[in-house]
ZATORDREN-326700 format. One record per atom (N, C-alpha, C): residue in three letters; atom name; y, x, z. Coordinates in steps of 0.001 Angstrom, whole numbers, plus 524288, in hexadecimal, padded with zeros to 5 digits. Each point is the difference from the previous one (the first is absolute). Layout:
<nodes>
   dolo   marro       v       u       w
    ala      CA       Y       X       Z
...
</nodes>
This chain:
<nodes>
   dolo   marro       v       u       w
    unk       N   CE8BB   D3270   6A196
    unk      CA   801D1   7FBBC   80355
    unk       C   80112   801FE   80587
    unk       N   7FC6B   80294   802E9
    unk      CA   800DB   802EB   8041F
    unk       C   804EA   80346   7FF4F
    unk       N   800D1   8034F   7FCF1
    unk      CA   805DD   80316   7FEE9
    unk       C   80270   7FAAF   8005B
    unk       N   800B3   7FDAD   7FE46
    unk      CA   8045F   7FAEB   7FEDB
    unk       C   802B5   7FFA6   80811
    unk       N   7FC52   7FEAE   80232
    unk      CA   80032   7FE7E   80434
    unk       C   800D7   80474   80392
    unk       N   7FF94   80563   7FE4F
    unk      CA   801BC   8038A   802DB
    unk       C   806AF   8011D   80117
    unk       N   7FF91   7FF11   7F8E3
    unk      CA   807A0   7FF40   7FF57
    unk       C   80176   7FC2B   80398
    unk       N   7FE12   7FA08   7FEFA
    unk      CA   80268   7FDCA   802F5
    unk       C   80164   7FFA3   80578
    unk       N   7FB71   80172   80373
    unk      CA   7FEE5   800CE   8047B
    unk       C   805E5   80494   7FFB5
    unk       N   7FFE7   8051C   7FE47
    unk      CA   80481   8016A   80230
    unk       C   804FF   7FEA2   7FEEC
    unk       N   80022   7FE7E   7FC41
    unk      CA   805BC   7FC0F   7FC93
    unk       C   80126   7FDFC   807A4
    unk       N   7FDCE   7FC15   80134
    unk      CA   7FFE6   7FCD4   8050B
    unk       C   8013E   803AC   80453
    unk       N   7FBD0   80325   80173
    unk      CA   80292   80502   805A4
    unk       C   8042D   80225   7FDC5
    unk       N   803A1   8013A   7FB64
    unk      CA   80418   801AD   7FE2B
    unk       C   80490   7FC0D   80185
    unk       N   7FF44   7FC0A   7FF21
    unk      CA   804F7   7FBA6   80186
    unk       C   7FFED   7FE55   805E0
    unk       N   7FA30   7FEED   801A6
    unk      CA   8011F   7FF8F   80680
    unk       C   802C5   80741   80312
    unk       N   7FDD2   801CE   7FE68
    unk      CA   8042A   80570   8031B
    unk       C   80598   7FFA5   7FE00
    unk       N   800DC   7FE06   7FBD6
    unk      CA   80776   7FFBD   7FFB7
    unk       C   80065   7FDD2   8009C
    unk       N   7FDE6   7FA90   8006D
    unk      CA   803BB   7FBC1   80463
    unk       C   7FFC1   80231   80628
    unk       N   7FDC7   80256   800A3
    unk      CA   7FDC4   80087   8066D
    unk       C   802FB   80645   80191
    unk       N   80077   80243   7FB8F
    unk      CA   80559   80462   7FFB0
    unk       C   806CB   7FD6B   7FFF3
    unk       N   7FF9D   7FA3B   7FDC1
    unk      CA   80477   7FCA6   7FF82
    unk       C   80241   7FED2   8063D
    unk       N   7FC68   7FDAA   80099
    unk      CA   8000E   7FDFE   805E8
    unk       C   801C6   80202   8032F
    unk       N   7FEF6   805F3   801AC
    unk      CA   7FF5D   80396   802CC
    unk       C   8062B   801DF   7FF89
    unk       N   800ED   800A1   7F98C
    unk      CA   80579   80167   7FD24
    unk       C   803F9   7FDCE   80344
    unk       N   7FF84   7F8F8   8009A
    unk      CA   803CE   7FCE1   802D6
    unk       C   8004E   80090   80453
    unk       N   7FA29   8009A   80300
    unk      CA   80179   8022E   806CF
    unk       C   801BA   802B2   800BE
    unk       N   7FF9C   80565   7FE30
    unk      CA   80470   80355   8001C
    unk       C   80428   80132   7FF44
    unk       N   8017D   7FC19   7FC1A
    unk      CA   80730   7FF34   7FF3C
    unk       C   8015A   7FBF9   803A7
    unk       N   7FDFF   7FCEC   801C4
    unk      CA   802DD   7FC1D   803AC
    unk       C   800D7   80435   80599
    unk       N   80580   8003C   800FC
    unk      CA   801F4   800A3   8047A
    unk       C   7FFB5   7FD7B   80412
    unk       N   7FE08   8015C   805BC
    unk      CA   7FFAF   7FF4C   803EF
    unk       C   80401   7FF21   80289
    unk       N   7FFB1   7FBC2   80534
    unk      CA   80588   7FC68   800B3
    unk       C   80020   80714   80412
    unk       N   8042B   7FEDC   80351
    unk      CA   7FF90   80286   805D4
    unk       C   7FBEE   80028   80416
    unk       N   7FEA7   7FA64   7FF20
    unk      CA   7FBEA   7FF5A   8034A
    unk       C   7FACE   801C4   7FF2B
    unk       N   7FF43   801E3   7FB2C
    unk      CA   7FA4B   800B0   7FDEF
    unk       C   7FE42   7FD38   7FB3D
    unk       N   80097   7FB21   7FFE0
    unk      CA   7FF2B   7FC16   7FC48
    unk       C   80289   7FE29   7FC0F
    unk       N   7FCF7   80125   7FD50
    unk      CA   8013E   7FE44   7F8E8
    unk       C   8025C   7FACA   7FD69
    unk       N   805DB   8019D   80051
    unk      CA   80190   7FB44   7FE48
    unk       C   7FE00   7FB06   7FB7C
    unk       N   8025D   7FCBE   801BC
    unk      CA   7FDC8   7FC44   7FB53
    unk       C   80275   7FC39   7FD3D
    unk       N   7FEF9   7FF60   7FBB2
    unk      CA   80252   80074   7FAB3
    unk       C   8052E   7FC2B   801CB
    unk       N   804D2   800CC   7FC5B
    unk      CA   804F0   7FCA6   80090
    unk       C   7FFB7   7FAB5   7FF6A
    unk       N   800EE   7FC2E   802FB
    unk      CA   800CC   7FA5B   7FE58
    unk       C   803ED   7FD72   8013A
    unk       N   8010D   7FD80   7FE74
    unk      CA   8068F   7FB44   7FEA4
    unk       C   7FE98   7FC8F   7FDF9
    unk       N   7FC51   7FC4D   803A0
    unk      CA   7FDEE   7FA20   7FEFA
    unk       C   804C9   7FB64   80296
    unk       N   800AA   7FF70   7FC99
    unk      CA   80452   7F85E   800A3
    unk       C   7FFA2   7FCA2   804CF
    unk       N   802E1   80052   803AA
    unk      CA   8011A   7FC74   80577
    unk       C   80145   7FC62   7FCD2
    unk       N   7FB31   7FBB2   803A3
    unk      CA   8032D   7F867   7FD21
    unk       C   80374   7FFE2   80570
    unk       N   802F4   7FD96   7FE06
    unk      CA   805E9   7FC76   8039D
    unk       C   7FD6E   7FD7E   8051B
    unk       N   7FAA5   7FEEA   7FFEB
    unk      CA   7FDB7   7FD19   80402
    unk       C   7FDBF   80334   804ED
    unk       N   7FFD7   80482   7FC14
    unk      CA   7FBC5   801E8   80364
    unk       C   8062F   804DB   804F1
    unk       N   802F6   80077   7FE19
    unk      CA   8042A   80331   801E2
    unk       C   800D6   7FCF3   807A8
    unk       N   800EA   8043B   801FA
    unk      CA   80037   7FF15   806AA
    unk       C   803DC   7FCE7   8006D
    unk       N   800C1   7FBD1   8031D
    unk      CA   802E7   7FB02   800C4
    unk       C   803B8   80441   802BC
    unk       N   8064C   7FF3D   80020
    unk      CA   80366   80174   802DF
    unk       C   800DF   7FCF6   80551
    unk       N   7FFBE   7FAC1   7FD9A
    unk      CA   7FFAB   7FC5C   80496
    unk       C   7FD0B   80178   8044F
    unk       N   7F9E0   7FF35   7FEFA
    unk      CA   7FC80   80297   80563
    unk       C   8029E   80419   804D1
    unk       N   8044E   80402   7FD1E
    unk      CA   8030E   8041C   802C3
    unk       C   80058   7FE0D   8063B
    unk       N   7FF9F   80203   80429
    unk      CA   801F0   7FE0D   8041F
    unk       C   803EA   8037A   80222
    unk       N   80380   7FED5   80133
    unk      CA   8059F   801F9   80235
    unk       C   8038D   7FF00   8042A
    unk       N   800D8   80357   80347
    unk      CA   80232   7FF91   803FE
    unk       C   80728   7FE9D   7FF1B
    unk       N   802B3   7FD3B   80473
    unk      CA   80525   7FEB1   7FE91
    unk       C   801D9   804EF   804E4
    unk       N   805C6   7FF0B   7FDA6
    unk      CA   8035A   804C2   805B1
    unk       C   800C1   7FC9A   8044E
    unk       N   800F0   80300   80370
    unk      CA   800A1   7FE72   80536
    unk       C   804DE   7FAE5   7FFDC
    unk       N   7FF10   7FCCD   80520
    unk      CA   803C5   7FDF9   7FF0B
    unk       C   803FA   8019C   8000E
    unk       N   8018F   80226   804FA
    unk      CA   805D5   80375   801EB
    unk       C   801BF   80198   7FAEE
    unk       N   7FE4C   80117   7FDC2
    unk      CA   801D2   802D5   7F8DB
    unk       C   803A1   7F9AA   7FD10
    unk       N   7FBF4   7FB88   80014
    unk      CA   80332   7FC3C   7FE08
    unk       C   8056E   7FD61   8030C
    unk       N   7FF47   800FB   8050B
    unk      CA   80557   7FF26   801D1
    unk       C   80385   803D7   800B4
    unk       N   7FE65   80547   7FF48
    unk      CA   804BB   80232   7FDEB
    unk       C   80251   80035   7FCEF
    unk       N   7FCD6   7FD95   7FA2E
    unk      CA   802E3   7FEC1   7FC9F
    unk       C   801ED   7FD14   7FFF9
    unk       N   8001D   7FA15   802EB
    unk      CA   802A8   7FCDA   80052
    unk       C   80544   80142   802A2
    unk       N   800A0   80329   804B3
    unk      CA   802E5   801FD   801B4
    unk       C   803AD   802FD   7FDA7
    unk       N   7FFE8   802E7   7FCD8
    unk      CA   8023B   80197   7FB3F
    unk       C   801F7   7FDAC   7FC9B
    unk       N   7FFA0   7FAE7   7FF91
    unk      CA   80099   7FC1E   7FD2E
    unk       C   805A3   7FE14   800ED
    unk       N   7FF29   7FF89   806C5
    unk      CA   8025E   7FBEE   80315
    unk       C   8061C   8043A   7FF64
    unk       N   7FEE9   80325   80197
    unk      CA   803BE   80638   8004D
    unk       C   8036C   7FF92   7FBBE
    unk       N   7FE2B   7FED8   7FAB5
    unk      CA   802E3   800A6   7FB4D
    unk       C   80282   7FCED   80064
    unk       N   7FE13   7FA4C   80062
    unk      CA   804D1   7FBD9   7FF9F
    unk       C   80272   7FF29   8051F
    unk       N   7FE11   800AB   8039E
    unk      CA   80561   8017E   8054E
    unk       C   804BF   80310   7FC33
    unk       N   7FF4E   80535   7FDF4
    unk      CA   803F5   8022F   7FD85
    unk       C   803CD   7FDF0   7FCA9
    unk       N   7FD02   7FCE3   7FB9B
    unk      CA   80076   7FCB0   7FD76
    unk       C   805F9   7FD81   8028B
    unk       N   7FC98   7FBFE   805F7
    unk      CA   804EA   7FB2C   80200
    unk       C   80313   802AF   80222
    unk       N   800A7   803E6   80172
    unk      CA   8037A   803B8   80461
    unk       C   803FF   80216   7FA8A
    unk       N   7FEEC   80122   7FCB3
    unk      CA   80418   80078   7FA02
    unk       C   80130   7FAAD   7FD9D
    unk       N   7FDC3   7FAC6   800C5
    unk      CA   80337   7FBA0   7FEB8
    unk       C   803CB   7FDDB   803EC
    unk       N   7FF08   80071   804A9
    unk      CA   80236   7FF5B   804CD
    unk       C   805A3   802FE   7FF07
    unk       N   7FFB3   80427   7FF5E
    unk      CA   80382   804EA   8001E
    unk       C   804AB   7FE71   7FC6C
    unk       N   7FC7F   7FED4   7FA7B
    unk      CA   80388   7FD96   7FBDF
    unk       C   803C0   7FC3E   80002
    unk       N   7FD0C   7FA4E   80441
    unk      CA   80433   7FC70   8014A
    unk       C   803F4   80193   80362
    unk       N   7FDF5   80186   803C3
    unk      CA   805AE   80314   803BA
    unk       C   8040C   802D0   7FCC5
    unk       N   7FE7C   8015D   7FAF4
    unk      CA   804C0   803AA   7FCDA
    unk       C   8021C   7FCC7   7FE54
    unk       N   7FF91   7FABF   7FF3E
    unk      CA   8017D   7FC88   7FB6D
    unk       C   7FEEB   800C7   7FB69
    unk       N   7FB1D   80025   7FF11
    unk      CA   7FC77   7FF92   7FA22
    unk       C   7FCFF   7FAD1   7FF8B
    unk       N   80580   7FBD6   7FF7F
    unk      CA   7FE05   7FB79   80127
    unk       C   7FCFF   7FC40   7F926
    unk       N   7FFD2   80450   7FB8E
    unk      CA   7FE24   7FF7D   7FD91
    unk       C   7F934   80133   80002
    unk       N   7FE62   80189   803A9
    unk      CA   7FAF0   7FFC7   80110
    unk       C   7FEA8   7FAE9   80197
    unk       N   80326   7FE39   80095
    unk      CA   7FDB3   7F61F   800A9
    unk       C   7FBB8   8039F   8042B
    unk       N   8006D   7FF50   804F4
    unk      CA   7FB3D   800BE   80472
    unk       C   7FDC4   7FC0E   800F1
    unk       N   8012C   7FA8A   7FD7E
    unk      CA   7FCCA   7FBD9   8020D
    unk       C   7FBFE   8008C   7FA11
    unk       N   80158   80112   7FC65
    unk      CA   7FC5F   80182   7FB71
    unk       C   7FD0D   80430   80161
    unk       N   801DC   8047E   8024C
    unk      CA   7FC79   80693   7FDE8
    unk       C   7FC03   7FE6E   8053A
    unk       N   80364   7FED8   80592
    unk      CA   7FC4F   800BE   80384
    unk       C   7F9B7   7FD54   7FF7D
    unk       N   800BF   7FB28   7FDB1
    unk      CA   7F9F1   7FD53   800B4
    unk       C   7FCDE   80425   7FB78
    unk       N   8033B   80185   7F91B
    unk      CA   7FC31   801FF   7FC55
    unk       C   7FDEA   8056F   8049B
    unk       N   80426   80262   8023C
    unk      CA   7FD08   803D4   80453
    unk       C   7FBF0   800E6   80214
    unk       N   7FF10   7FAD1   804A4
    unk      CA   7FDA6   7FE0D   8024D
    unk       C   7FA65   7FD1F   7FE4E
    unk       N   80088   7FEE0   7F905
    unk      CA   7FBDB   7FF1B   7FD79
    unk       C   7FC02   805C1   7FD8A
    unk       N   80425   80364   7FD34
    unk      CA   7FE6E   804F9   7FF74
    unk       C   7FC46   801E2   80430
    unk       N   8048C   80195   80544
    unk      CA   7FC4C   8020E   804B5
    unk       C   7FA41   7FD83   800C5
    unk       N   800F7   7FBEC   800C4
    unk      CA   7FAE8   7FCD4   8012D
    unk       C   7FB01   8028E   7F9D8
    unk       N   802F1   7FFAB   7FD13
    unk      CA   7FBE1   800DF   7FADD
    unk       C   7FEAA   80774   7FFFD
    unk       N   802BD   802A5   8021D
    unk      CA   7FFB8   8053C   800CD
    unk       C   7FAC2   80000   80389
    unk       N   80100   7FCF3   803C4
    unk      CA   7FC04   80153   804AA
    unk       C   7FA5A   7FE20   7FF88
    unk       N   7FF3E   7FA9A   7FD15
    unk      CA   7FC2C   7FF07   7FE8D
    unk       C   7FD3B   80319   7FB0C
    unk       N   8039A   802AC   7FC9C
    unk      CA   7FE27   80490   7FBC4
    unk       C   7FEB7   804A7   80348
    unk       N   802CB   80417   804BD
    unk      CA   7FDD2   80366   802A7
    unk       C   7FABA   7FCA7   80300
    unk       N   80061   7FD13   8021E
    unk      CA   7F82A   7FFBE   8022C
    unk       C   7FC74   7FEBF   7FB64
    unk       N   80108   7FE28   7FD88
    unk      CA   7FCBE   7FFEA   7FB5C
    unk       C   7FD8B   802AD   7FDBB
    unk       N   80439   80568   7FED3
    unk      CA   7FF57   80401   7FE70
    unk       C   7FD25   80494   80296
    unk       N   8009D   7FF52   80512
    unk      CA   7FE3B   8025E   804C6
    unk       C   7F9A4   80002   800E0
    unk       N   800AD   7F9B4   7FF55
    unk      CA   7F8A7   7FD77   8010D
    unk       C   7FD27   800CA   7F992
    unk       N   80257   801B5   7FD39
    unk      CA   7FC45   7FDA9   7FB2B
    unk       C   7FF81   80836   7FD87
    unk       N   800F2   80338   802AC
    unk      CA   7FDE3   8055E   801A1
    unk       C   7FB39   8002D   80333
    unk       N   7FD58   802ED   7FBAD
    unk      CA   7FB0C   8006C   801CF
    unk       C   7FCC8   8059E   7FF6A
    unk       N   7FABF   800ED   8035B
    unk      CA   7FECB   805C2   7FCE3
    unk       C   7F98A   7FE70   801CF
    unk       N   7FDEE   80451   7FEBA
    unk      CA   7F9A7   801DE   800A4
    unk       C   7FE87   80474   7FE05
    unk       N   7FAB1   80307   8018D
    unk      CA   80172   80580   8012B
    unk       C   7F926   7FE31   7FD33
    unk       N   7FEA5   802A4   7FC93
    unk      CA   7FAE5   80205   7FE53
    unk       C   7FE09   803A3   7FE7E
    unk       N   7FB04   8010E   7FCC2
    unk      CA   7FCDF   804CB   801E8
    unk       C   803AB   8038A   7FE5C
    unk       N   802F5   7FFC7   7FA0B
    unk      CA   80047   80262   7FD6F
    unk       C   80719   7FFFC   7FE23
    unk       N   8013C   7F9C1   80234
    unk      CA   806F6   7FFED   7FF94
    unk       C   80193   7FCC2   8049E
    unk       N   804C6   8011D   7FFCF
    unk      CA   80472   7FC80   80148
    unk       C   80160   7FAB1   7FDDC
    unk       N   80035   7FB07   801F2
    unk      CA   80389   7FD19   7FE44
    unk       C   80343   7FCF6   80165
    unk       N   8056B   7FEAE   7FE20
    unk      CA   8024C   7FD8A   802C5
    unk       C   804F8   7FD21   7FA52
    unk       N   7FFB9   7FAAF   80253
    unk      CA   801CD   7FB61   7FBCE
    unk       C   8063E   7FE9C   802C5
    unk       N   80303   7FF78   7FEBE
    unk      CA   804D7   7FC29   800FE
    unk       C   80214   7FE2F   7FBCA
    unk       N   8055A   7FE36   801E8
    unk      CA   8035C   7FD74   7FC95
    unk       C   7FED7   7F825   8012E
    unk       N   80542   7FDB7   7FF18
    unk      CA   7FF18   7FC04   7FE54
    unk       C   7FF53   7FCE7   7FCF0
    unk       N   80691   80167   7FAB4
    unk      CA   7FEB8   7FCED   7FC97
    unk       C   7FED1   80494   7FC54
    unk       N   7FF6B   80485   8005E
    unk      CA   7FDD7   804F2   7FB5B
    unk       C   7FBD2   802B4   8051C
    unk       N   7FA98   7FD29   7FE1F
    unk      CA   7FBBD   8013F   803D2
    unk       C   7FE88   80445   7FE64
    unk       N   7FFBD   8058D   8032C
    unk      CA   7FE40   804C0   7FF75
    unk       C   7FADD   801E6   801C8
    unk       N   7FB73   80304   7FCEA
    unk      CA   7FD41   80177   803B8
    unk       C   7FD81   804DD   7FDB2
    unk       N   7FF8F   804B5   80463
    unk      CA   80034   80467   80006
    unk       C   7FBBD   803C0   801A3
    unk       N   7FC82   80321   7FD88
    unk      CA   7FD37   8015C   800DF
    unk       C   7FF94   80562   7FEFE
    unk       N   7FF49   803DD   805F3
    unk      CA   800F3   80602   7FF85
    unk       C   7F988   80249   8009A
    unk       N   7FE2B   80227   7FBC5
    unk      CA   7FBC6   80225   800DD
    unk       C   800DE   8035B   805D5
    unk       N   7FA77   801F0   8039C
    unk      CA   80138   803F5   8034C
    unk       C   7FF15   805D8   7FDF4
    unk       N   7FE3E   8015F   7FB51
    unk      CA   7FF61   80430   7FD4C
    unk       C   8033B   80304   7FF33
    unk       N   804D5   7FB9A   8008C
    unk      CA   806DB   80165   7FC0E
    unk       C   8027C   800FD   80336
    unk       N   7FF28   7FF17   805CA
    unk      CA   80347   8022B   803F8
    unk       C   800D2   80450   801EA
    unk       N   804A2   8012A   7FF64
    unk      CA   800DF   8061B   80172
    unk       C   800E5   8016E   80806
    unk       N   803B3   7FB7B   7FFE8
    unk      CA   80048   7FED9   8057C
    unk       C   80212   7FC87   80264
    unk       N   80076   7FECD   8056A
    unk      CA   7FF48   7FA07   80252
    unk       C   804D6   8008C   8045F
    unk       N   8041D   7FD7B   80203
    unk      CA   80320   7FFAE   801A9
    unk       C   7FF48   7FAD5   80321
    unk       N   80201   80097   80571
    unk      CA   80105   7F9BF   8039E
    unk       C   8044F   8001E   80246
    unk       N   80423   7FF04   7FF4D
    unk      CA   804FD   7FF3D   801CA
    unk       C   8029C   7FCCD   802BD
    unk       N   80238   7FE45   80324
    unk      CA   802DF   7FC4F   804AD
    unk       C   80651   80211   7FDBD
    unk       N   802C2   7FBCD   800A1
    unk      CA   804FE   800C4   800FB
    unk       C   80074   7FD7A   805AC
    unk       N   80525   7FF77   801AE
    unk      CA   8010A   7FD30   804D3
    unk       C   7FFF2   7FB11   801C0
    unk       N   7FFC1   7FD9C   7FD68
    unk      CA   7FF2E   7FA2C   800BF
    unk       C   7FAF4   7FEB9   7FF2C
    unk       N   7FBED   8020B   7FD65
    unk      CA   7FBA2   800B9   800DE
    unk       C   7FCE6   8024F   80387
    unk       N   80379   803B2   80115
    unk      CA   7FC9A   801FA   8049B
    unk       C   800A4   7FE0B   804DA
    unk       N   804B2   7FCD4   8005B
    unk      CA   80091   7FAA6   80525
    unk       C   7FAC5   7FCC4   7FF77
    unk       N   7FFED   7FDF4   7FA5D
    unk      CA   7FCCD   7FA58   7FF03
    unk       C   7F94A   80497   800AE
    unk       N   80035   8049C   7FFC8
    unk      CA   7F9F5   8001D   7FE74
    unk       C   7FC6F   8005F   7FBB5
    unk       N   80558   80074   7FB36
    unk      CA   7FEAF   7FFED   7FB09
    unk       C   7FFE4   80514   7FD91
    unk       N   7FC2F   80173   7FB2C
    unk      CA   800EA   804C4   7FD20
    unk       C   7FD35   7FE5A   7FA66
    unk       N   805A0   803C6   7FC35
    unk      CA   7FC0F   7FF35   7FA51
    unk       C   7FD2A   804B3   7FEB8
    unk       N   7FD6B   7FF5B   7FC82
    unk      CA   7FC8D   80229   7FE20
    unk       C   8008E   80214   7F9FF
    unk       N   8017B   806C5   7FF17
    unk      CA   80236   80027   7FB05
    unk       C   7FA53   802DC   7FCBB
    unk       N   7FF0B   800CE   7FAE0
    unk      CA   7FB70   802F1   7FE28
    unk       C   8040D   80281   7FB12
    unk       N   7FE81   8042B   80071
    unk      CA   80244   803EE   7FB35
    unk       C   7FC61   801BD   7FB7D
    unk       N   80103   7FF73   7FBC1
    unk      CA   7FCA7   800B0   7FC49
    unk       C   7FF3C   806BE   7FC8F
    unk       N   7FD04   802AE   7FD63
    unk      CA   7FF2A   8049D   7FF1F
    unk       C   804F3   80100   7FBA9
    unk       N   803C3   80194   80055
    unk      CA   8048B   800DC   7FBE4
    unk       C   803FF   7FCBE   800AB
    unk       N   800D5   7FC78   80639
    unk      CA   8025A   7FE33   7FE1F
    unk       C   8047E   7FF34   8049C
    unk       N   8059D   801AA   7FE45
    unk      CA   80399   8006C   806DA
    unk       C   80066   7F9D3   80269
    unk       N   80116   7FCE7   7FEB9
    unk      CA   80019   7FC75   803A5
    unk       C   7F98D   7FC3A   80056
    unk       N   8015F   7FA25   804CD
    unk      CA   7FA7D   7FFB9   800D8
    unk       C   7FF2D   7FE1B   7FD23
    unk       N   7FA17   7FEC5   7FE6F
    unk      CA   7FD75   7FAD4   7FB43
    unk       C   7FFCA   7FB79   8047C
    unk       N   7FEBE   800DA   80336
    unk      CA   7FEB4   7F9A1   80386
    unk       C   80240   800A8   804F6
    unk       N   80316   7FBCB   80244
    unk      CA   7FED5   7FF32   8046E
    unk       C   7FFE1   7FCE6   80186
    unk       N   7FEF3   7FECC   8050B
    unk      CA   7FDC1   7FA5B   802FC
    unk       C   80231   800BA   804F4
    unk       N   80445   7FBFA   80099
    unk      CA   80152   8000D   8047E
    unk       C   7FE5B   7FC2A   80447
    unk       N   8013D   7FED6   803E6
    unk      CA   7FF8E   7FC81   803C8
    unk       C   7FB2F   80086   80386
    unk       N   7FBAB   80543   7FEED
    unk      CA   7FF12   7FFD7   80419
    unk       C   7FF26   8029B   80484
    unk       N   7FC71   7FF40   802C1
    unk      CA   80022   80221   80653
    unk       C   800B4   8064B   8013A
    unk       N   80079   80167   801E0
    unk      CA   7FEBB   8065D   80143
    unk       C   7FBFB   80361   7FEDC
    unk       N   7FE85   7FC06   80344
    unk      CA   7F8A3   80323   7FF5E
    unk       C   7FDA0   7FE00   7FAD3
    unk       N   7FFC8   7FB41   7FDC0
    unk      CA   7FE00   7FF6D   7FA85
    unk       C   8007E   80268   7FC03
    unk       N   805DC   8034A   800FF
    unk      CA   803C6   80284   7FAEF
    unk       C   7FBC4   8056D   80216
    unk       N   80012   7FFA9   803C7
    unk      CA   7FDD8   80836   801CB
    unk       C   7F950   7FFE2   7FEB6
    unk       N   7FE9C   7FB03   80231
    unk      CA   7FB0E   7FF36   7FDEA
    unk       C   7FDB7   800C0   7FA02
    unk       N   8055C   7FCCC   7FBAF
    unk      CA   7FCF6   7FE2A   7FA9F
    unk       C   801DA   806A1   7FED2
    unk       N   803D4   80228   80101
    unk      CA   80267   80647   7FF6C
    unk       C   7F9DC   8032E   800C5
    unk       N   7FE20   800FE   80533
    unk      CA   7FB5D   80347   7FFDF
    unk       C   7FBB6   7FD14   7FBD1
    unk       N   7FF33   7FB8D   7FEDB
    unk      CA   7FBC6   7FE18   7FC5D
    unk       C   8009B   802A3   7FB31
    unk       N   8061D   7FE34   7FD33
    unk      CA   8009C   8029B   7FA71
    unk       C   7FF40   80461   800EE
    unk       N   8015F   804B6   802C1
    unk      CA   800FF   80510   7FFAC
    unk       C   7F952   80361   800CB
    unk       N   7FC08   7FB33   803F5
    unk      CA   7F966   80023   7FD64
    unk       C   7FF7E   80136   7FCC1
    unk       N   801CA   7FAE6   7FCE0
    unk      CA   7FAD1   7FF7B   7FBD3
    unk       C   8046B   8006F   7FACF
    unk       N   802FF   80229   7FEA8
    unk      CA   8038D   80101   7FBAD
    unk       C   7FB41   804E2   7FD8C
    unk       N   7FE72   8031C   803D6
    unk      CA   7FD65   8034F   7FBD4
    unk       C   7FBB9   7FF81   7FF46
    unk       N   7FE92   7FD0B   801A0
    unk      CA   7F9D7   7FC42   7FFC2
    unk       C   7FDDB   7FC71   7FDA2
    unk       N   8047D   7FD99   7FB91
    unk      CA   7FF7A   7FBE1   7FBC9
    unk       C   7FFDB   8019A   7FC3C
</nodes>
């Protein structure tokens, strides 16, 4: 009976040392991150619909104004051109243009041009976080755009001349592979565009 229990007794220290040789087996195959520490195990657990970050909450800045009345201004410009070529037309005798007909649909157009440029103007938006860019437009095909700062290769602030009267500059971001920009945001200030420019060009390699 004593023999009985000798076997068993080692039967037992035989299986605790290979599990405890097992163990040891796995610490040593698990690879170490960079940092030192031992990754841990893969997971791909199911986001409910509820629990996902509200877009809404987003807070976002609009462009300057000077930006929306230049677009309006631009507006105004086109259809000046516009009456200065119907004008032109009647003096030739292109009296098939009926001017008491074209001028008011004109005059309705223009008006509907100008209220579509501020619209369009004000309903551009952006915000700058840890980790992206974003910025939404459009009116009736609402866009919204989001540039990681990881992906940026490099950052551009540009003025043309009429901007640089008003005080305005956009803001272009270039992506890793890619020739033209992924985003830009125009309408605003000088210093905001040179400002959000040194921020991305931070922390792009820092996310």
């Amino acid at each position: 009976m004593a023999f009985l229990c000798k076997i068993n007794n080692s039967i037992d220290d035989t299986s605790i040392n290979e599990a405890e040789d097992s163990d040891q087996s796995d610490d040593l195959n698990a690879k170490p991150n960079a940092d030192g520490a031992t990754p841990s195990a893969f997971t791909n657990l199911k986001v409910a619909p509820q629990d996902l970050p509200q877009a809404s909450t987003l807070e976002t800045s609009a462009m300057q104004s000077a930006y929306v009345s230049l677009a309006m201004a631009f507006s105004l410009i086109r259809w000046f051109i516009v009456a200065i070529a119907v004008i032109c037309g009647s003096e030739l005798g292109f009296d098939r243009f009926y001017p008491w007909i074209a001028v008011p649909g004109l005059l309705l157009l223009a008006a509907l041009d100008l209220l579509f440029s501020r619209r369009a103007a004000t309903v551009k938006r952006y915000a700058i976080r840890e980790h992206d860019v974003y910025f939404e437009s459009g009116v009736f095909w609402h866009a919204q755009t989001i540039q990681p700062l990881n992906r940026v290769q490099h950052v551009e602030v540009g003025q043309g001349p009429i901007d640089k009267r008003l005080g305005l500059a956009h803001l272009q971001l270039f992506s890793s592979g890619s020739g033209a920009a992924s985003l830009k945001i125009p309408g605003l200030t000088l210093t905001r565009a040179e400002d959000l420019r040194e921020f991305i060009l931070r922390h792009r390699d820092t996310t």
